[in-house]
BALOBA-1460 file (C-alpha; in Angstrom, 3 decimals):
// residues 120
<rec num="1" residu="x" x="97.076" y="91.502" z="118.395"/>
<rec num="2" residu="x" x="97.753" y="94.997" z="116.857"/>
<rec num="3" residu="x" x="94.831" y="97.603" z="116.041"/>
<rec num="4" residu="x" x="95.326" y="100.325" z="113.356"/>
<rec num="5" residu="x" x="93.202" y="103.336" z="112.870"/>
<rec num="6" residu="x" x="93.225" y="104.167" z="109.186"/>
<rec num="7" residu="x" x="91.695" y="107.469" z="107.637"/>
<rec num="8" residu="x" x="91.198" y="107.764" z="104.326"/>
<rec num="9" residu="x" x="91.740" y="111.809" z="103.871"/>
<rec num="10" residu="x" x="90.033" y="112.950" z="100.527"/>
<rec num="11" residu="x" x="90.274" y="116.911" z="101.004"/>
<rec num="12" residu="x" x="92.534" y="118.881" z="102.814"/>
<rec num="13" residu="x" x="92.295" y="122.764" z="103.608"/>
<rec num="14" residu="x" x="95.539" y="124.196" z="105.246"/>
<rec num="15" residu="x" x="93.498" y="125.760" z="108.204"/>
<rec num="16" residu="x" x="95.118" y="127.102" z="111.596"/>
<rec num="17" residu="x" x="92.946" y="124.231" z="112.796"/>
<rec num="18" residu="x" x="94.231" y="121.822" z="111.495"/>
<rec num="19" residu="x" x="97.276" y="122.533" z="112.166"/>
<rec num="20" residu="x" x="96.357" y="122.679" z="115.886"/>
<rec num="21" residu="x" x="95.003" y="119.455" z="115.822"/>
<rec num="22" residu="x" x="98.139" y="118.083" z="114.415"/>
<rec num="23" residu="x" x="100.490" y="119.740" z="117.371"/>
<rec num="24" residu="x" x="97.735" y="118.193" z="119.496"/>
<rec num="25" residu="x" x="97.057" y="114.295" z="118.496"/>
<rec num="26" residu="x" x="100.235" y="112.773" z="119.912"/>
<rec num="27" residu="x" x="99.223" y="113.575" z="123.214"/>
<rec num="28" residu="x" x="95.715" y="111.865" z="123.076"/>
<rec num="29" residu="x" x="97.863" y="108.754" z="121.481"/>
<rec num="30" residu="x" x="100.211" y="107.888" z="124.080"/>
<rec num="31" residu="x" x="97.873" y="107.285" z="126.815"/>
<rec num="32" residu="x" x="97.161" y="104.151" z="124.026"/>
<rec num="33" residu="x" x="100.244" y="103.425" z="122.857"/>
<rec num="34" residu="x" x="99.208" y="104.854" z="119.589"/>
<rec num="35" residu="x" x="102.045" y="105.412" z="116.920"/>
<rec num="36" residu="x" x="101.916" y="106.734" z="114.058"/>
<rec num="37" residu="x" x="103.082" y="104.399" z="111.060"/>
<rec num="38" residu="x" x="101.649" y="106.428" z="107.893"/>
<rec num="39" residu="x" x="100.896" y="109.838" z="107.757"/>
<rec num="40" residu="x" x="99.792" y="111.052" z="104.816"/>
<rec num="41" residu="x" x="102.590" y="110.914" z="102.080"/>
<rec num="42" residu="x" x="101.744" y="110.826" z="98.463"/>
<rec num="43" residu="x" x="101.082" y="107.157" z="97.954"/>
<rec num="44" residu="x" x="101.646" y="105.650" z="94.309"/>
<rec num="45" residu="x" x="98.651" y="104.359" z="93.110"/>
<rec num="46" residu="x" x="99.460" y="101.177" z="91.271"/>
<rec num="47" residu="x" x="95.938" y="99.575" z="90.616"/>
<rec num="48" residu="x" x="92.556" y="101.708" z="90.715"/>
<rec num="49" residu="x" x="92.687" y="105.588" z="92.054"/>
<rec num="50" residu="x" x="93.368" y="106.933" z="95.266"/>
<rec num="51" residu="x" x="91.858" y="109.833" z="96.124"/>
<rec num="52" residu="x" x="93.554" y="112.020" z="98.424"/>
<rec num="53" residu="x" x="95.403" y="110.287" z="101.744"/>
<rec num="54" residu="x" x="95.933" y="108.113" z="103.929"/>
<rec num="55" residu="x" x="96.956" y="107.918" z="107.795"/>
<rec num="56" residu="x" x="97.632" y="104.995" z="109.817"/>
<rec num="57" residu="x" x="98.416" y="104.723" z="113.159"/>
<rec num="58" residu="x" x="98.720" y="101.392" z="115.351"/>
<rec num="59" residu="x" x="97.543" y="100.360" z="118.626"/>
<rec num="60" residu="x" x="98.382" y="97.674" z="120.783"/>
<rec num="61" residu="x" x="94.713" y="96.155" z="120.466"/>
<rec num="62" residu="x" x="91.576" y="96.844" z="119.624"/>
<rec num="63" residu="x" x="90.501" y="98.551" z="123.304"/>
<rec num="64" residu="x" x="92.944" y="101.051" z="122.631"/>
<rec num="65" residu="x" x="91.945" y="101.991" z="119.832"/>
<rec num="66" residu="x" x="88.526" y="102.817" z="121.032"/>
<rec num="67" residu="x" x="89.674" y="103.702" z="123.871"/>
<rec num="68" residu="x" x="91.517" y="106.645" z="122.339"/>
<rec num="69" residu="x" x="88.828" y="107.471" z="119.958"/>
<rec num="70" residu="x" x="86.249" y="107.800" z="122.706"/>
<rec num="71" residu="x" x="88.696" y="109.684" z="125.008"/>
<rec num="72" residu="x" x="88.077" y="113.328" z="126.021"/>
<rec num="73" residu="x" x="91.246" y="114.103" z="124.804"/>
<rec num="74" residu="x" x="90.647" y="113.160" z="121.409"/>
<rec num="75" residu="x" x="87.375" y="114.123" z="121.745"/>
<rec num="76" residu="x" x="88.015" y="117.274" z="122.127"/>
<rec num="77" residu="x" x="90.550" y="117.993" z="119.253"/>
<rec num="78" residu="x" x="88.303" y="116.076" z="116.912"/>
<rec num="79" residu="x" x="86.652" y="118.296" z="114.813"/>
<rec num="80" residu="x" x="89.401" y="120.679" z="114.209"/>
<rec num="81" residu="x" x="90.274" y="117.985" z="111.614"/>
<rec num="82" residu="x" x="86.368" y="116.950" z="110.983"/>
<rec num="83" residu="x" x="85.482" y="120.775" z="110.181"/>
<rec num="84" residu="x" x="88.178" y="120.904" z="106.926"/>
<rec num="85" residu="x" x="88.812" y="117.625" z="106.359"/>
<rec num="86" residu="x" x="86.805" y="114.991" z="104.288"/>
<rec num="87" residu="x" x="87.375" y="111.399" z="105.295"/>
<rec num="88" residu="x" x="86.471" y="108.434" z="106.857"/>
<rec num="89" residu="x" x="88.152" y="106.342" z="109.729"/>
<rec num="90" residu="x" x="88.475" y="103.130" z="110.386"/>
<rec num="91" residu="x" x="89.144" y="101.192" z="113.602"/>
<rec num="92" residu="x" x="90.564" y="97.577" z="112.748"/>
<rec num="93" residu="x" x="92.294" y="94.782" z="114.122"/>
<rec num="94" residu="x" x="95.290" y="93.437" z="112.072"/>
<rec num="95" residu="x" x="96.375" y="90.176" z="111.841"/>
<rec num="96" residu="x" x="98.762" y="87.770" z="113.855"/>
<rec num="97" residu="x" x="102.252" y="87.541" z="113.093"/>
<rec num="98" residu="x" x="101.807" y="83.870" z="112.257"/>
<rec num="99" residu="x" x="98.960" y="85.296" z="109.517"/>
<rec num="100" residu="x" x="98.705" y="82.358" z="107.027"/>
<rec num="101" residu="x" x="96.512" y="83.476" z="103.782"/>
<rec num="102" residu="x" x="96.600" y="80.012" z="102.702"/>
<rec num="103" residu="x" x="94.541" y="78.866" z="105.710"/>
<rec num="104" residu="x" x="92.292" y="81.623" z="104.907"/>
<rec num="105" residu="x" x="91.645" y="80.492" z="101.361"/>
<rec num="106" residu="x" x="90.882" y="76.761" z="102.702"/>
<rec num="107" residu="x" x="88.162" y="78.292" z="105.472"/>
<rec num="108" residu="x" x="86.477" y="80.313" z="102.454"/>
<rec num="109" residu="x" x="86.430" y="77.514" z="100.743"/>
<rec num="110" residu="x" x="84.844" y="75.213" z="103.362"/>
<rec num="111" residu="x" x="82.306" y="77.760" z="103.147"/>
<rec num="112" residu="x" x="81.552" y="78.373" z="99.921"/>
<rec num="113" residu="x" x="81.597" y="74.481" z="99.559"/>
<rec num="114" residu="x" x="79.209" y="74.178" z="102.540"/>
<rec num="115" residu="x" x="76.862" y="76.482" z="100.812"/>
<rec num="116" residu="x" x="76.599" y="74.648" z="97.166"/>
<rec num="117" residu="x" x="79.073" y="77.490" z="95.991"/>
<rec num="118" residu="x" x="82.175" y="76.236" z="94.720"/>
<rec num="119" residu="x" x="84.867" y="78.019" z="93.228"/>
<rec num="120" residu="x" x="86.482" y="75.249" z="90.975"/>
């Protein structure tokens, strides 16, 4: 099952650093098979505000995804983004292609049920 990391970006500074850490982070990816899918294009905001930006980049599984994260390659390009750039980061697993939010409704509602909490 596929892994994303997502980073939520809410200030950006157009450092030298930065910009070495972006000629940098594909190599610490494909060790992982990490791709990026989003990289930080104006999004538009149709519900609520969105601060700043957004990066997402996929994994083949969750292991990879930590497994890049804690690698000394990425370890050691890491806070030429953490020094200028606000944010948080994320490391989650996504869901199977046969996803079905249907099913998901019927298991929260088993619960909710279970627990005297109803939702009808």
């Amino acid at each position: 099952m596929p892994a994303y990391g997502f980073a939520h970006l809410r200030s950006r500074r157009n450092h030298s650093d930065v910009i070495e850490y972006l000629e940098r982070i594909q190599e610490t990816l494909d060790p992982f098979a990490g791709r990026f899918v989003i990289h930080g294009p104006p999004a538009e905001v149709v519900e609520g505000t969105w601060p700043g930006s957004m990066v997402l980049i996929e994994f083949p599984g969750l292991a990879e995804a930590r497994a890049w994260y804690d690698s000394p390659a990425y370890r050691s390009i890491l806070r030429l983004r953490t020094d200028h750039i606000d944010g948080d980061l994320l490391l989650i697993e996504g869901v199977r292609p046969d996803y079905d939010p249907d099913e998901r409704a019927r298991k929260l509602q088993t619960e909710a049920d279970r627990e005297g909490q109803s939702t009808a």
